[in-house]
N, C-alpha and C positions, 0 to 999 in steps of 0.2 A: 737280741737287738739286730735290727738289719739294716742296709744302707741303702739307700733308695737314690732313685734320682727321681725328682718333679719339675715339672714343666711350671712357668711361670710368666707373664703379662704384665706389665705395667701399663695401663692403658693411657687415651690418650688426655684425659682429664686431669693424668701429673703430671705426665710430660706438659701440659701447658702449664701446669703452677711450678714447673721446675723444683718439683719434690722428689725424683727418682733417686736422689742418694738418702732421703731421708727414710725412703721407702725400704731402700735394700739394708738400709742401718738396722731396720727392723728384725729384716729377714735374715741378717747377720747376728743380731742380739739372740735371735732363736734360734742359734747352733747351726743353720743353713750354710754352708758353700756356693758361690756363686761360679760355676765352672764354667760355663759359656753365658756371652751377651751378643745381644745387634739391637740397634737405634736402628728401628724401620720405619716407613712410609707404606701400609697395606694399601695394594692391589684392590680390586674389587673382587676378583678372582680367587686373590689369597684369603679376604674376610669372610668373603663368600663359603669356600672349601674347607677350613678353617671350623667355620661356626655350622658347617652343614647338618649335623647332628642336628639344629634347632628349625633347620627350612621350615616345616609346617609349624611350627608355634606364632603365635601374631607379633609377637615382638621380633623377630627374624628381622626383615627389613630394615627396622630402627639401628637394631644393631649393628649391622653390618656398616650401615653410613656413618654410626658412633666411633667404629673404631676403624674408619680410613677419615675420620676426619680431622686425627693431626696425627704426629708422631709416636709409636709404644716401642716397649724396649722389651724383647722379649729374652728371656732366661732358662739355664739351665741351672735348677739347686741338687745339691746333694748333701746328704749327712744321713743321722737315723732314725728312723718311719718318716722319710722327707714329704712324704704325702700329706700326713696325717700329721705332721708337726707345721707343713707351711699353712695347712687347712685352717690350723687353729692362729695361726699368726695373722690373716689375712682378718677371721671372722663373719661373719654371717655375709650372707649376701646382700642382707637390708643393713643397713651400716646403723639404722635405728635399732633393730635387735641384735649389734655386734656388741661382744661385751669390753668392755673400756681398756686401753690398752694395745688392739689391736688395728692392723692397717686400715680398716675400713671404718671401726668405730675414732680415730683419730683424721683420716684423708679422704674419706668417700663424700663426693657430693649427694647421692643420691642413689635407688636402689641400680638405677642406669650406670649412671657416673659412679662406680663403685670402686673404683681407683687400681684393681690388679684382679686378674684371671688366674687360676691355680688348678692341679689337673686333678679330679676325684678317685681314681684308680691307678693299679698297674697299668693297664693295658690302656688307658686312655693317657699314663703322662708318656708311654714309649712311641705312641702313635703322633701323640701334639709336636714330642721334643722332636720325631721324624721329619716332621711337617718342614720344619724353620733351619733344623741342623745335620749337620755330615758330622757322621765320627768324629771325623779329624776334627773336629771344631769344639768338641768336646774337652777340654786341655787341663781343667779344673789342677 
């Protein structure tokens, strides 16, 4: 068993239903650690750099204006295989192929509005959690 840390989003379509504790209740239910948080207002800069990875896909743009268009809470989880255990907590990215139960099959409006972001790798949740947070912020 190993302890991971994953990077994680709450994007802005709970924050407007004011579900982000019901969200992380989940994320708690499934053995996760919540070691760092911020309630942020994304930059365009930040959504921008952030979601860079997807510039040339067509939904790029969409995105980006999705999630500077209200408030996300971005996270730091820990526990064991935090990757691979928030993955499955979270559920599909089509919330209609999410299986029952999980964050997106329960809060996602739609495959857009899919209610939380989670990091698919090592190297991609060490680079995200870089992105938002300092060490020192890491206090878990």
């Amino acid at each position: 068993m190993s302890i991971q840390r994953t990077f994680s989003i709450i994007k802005p379509d709970a924050t407007a239903r004011n579900i982000t504790g019901k969200v992380n209740a989940k994320i708690e239910a499934a053995g996760l650690r919540i070691i760092a948080q911020k309630r942020l207002l994304l930059s365009e800069k930040q959504a921008a750099g952030f979601y860079a990875v997807h510039k040339n896909r067509p939904f790029y743009s969409d995105l980006v204006k999705f999630m500077m268009s209200g408030p996300v809470v971005v996270q730091v989880l820990e526990g064991e295989n935090a990757i691979a255990a928030y993955r499955k907590v979270m559920g599909a990215t089509n919330p209609s192929e999410a299986d029952s139960g999980t964050i997106r099959a329960e809060f996602a409006l739609s495959i857009d509005a899919n209610t939380v972001h989670g990091s698919d790798a090592v190297d991609t949740a060490s680079d995200e959690i870089k992105f938002f947070f300092t060490e020192e912020e890491l206090v878990g």
